[in-house]
C-alpha positions in Angstrom: 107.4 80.1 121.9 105.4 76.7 121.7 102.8 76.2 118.9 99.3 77.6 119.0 96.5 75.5 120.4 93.0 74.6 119.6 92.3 77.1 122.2 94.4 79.8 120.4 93.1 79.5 117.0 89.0 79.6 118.5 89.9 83.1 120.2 91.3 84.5 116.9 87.7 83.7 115.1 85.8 84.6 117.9 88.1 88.1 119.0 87.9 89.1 115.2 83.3 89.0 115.8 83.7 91.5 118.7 86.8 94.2 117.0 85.7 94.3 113.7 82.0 94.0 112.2 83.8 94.9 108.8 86.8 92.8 108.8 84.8 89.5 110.5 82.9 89.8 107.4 84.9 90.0 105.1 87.8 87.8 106.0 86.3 85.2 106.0 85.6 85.6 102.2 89.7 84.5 101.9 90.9 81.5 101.4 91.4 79.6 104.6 95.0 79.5 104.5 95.2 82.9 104.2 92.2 83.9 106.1 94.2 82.7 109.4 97.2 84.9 108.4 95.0 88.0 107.3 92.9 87.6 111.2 96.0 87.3 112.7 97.5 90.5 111.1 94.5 92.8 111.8 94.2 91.6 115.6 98.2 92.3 115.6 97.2 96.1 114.0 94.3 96.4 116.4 96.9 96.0 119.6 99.1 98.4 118.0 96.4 100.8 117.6 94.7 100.3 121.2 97.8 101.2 123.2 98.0 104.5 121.2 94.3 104.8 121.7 93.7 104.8 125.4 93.0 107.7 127.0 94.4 106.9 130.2 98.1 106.6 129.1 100.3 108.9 129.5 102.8 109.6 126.4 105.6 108.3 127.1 103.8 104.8 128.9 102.4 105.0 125.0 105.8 105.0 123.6 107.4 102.1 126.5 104.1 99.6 125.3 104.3 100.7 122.0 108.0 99.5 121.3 107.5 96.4 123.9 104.7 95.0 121.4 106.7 95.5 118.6 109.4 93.5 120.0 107.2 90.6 121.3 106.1 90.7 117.7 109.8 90.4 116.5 109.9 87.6 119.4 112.7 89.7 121.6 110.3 90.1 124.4 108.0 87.6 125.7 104.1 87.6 124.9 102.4 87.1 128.3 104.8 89.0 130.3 103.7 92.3 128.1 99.7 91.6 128.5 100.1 91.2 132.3 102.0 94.3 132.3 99.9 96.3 130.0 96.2 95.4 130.5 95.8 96.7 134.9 96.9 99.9 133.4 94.4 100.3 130.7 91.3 102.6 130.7 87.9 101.9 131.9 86.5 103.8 128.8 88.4 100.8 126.2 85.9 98.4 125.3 85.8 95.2 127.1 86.5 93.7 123.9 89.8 95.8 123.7 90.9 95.0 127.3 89.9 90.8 126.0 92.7 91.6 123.1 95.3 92.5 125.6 94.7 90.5 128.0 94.8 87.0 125.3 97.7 89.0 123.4 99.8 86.0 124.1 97.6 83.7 122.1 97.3 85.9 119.0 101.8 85.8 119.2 101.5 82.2 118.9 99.5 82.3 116.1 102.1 84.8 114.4 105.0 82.9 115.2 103.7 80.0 113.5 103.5 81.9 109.8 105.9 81.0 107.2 109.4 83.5 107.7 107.7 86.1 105.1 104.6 86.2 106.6 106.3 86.6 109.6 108.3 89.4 108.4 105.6 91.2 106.1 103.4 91.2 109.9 106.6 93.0 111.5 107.3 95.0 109.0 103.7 96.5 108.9 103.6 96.5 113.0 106.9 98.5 113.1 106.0 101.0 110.7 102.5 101.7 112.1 103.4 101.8 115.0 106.3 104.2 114.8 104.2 106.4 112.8 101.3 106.7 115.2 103.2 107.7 118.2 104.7 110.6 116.5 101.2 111.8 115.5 99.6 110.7 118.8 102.1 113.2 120.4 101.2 116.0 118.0 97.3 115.5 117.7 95.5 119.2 117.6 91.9 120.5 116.7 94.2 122.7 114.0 94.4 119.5 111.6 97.3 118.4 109.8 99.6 121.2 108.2 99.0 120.1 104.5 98.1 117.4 102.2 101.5 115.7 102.7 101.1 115.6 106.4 97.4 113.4 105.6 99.3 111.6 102.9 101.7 110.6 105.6 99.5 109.7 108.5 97.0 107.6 106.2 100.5 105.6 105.4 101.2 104.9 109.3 97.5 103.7 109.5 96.5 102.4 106.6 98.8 102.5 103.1 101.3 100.1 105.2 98.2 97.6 106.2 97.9 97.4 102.5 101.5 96.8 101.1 101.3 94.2 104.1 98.2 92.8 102.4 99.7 92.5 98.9 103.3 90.7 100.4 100.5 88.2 101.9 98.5 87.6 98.7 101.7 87.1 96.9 103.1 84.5 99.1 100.1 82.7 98.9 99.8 82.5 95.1 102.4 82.9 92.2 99.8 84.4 89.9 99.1 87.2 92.1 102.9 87.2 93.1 103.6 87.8 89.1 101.6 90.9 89.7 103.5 92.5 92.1 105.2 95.2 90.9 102.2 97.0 89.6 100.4 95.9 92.7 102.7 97.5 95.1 102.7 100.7 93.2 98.7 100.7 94.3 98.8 99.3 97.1 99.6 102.8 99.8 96.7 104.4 97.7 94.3 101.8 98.3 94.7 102.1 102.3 94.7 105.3 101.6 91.6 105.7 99.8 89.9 103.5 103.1 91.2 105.9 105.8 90.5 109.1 103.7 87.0 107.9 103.8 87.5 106.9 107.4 88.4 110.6 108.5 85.7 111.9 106.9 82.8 110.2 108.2 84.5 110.4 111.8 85.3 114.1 111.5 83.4 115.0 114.6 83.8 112.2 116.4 87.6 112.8 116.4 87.2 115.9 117.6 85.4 115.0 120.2 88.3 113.2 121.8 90.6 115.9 120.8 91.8 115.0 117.4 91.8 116.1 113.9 93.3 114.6 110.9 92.1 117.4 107.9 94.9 119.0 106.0 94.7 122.6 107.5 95.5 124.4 104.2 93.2 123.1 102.4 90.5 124.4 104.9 92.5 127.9 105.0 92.1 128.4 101.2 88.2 128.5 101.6 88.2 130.5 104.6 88.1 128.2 106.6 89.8 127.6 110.5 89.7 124.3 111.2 90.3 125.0 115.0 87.1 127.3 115.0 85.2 124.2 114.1 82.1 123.9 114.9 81.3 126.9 113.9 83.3 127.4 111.2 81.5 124.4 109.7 78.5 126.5 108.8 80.7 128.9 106.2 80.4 128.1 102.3 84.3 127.1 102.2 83.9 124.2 104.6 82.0 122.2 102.1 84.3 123.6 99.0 86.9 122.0 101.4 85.3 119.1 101.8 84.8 118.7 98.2 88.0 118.9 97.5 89.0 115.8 100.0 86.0 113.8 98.4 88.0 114.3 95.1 90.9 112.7 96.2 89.1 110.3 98.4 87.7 109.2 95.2 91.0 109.0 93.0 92.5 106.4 95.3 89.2 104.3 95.3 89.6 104.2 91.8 93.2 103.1 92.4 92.0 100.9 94.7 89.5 99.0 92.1 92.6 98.6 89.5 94.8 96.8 92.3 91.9 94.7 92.6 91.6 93.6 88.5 95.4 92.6 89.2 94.6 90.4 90.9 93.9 87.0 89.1 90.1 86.5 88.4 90.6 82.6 89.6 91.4 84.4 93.2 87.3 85.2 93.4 87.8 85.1 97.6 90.6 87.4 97.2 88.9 89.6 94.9 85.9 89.8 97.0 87.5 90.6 100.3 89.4 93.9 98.1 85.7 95.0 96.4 83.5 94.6 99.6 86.3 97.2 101.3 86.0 99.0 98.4 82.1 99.1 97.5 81.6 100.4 101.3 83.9 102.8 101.0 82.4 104.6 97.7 79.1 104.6 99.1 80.0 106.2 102.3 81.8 109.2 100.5 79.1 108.7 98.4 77.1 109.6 101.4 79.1 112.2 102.9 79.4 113.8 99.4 75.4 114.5 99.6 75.1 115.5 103.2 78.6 117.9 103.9 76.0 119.6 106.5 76.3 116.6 108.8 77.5 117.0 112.8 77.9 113.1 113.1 79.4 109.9 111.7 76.3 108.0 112.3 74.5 109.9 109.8 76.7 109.1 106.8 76.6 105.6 107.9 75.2 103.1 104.7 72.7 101.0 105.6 72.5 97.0 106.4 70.7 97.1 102.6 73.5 98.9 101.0 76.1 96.2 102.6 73.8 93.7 101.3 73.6 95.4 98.1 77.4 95.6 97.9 78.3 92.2 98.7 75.5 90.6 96.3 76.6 93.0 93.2 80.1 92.2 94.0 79.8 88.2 94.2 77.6 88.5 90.7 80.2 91.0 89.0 83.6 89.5 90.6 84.8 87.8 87.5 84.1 90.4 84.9 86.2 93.5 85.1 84.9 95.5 82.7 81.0 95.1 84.8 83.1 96.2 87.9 84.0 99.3 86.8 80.7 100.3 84.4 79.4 99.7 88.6 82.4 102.1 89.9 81.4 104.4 87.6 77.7 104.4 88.7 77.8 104.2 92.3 81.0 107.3 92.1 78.5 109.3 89.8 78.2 112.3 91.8 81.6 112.4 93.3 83.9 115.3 92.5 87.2 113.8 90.4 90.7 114.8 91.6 93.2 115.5 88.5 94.9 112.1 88.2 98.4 113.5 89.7 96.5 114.5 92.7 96.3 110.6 94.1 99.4 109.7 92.1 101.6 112.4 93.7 100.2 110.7 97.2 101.4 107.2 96.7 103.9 106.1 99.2 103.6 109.6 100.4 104.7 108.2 104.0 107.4 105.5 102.8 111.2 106.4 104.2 109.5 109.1 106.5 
């Protein structure tokens, strides 16, 4: 495949404004070297995730793109001849700036290919794996929920623990000091995705629903009396917020995973650190707010505010270098949050891994 252009490198900054209000802000905060690798990687995860995504394809035409882009990832197929055959067939309800991805795909694979060969393979490793594991949930999604707490373990591994043991392989090939670090790191890293999309699935409980998906652990529900398929309704009964509370707990145990990756990380690494706590300051405050309003019927109302983001991103710039301020702020902002036992999260960790 020849090099990226000038051309190429412009659509990645300007792609990654229009997918990703989170991730174009916080990306950035990396160091540019990595920053390119980091864009790349989520625009690679966001393809993945449209074609299981769109409405208006059939399972198996799912399954055909699905393995196509993850071999013009691994360079077996070629780039443009995937997007031209892909993007006439997508919906109408995708986002125009979903149908742009696909239809620049090829620019976003010459960017990939021209990564070091472990970036390279870290990028296809976590495209593989995510991929594999969202077409065997896409086929079984149901209003019923996930069977157990395994099951969520499992899906939040396809969709999110991967992204982060991708994350770590990155931040390690870019500096020996974090790549020291590793070990420990990589025992962290599933639980920190996992602590993201936990909070994710909560604050977009209805919202999944609407488009015929639910990604609750059904036993949990069941213990409290609770039918996850009667939902709605069901949502008014005493046990559905006892459930909830329950997910919040363990929500919260991987967040607090989730800040002890980021104190691994070398406190000379400020852009690094920062990317991990913004994530992670967003994410407490939203369960935060879904912790004090289990009543609500929509994700918008669980939403933080533009102050709060300010609020995170200012306390984490000030407090980035001292770890024993970051937690003392942990601490404060996950006040009210029902606590897991500790071998509730731990017991998750890699939960999806061999699967």
């Amino acid at each position: 495949m020849s090099p990226p252009t000038p051309e190429d490198e412009a659509y990645q900054q300007r792609i990654l404004q229009g997918v990703s209000r989170t991730f174009a802000l916080t990306i950035p905060e990396l160091p540019p070297r990595l920053a390119r690798v980091v864009g790349n990687a989520y625009l690679l995860c966001r393809i993945a995730d449209t074609i299981e995504d769109d409405p208006g394809l059939s399972y198996p035409r799912q399954r055909e793109f699905s393995d196509r882009f993850t071999a013009v990832v691994g360079g077996q197929e070629d780039a443009q001849a995937f997007a031209e055959a892909l993007h006439p067939l997508l919906s109408p309800q995708l986002s125009e700036t979903e149908r742009d991805l696909i239809r620049n795909a090829a620019r976003v694979i010459r960017i990939m290919h021209s990564f070091n060969a472990g970036q390279r393979a870290a990028l296809l490793r976590c495209v593989q794996i995510m991929a594999k594991g969202m077409a065997w949930y896409q086929e079984r999604e149901t209003l019923d929920g996930l069977a157990d707490m395994p099951a969520v373990d499992r899906y939040c591994y396809y969709v999110a623990g991967v992204v982060g043991e991708m994350l770590t392989e990155l931040f390690c090939d870019y500096s020996p000091a974090i790549a020291a670090q590793k070990e420990p790191m990589m025992k962290l890293a599933v639980s920190f995705g996992q602590g993201l999309q936990m909070t994710n699935i909560l604050k977009d409980i209805w919202e999944d629903r609407r488009r015929g998906a639910c990604w609750l652990p059904r036993d949990v529900f069941l213990r409290h009396g609770v039918s996850l398929a009667r939902l709605p309704e069901a949502a008014s009964q005493p046990g559905y917020a006892a459930a909830l509370s329950e997910l919040i707990a363990v929500a919260r145990g991987h967040l607090e995973n989730a800040l002890t990756y980021t104190l691994r990380i070398p406190v000379r690494e400020r852009g690094i650190r920062r990317f991990c706590l913004w994530a992670l300051g967003m994410a407490v405050l939203t369960l935060d707010r879904i912790n004090r309003r289990r009543d609500f019927r929509a994700g918008h109302e669980v939403k933080i505010s533009r102050r709060q983001v300010r609020a995170t991103i200012l306390l984490s710039n000030l407090s980035v270098s001292h770890d024993r301020l970051l937690r003392g702020l942990f601490r404060i902002a996950a006040r009210r949050l029902p606590a897991a036992p500790v071998h509730a999260t731990l017991t998750a960790l890699g939960g999806g891994i061999g699967t």
